[in-house]
C-alpha positions in Angstrom: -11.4 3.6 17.2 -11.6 1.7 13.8 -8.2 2.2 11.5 -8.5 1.7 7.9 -6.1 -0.5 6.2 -4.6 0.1 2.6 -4.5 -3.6 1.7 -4.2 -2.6 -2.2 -1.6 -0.2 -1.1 0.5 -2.8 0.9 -0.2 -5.3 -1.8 1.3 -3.0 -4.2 4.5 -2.2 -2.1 5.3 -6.3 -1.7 4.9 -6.7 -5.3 7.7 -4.3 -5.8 9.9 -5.2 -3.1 9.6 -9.0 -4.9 10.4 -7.2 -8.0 13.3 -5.4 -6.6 15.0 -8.9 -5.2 14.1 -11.0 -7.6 16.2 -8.8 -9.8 19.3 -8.4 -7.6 19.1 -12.1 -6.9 19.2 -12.7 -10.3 22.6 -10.2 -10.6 24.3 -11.7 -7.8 25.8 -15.1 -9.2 29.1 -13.4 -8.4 28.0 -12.1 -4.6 27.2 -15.5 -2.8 26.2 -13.4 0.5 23.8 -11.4 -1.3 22.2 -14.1 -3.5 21.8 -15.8 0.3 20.3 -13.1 1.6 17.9 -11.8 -1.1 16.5 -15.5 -0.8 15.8 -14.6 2.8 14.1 -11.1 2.1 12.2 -13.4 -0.3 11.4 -15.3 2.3 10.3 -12.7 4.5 8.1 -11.2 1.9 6.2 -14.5 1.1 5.1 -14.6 4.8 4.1 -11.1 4.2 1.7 -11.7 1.5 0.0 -15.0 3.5 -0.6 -12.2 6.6 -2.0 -10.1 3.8 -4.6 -12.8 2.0 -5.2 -13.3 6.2 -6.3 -9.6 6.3 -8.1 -9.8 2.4 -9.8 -12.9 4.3 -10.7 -11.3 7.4 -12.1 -8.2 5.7 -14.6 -9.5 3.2 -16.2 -11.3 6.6 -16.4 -8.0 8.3 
């Protein structure tokens, strides 16, 4: 059985979620535990979008 992906969709939810810590990062000067942290869920979501271009990739060989 053959599951469709929403890549768009994902794509579209990462891009917020960058949004969304790259402003509270940007609030946090005062909060050095958030500021470290937000870095990390930046992190986190960069790896996310090189497993998504993976899948883009992987999909336009299919």
């Amino acid at each position: 059985m053959h599951h469709q992906i929403d890549i768009e969709g994902m794509n579209s939810k990462i891009v917020a979620m960058k949004k969304i810590a790259g402003d509270l990062i940007q609030t946090a000067d005062e909060f050095p535990a958030i500021a470290r942290n937000t870095a990390r869920i930046l992190s986190s979501l960069k790896m996310l979008e090189i497993n998504l271009s993976d899948l883009v990739d992987f999909e336009s060989q299919e």
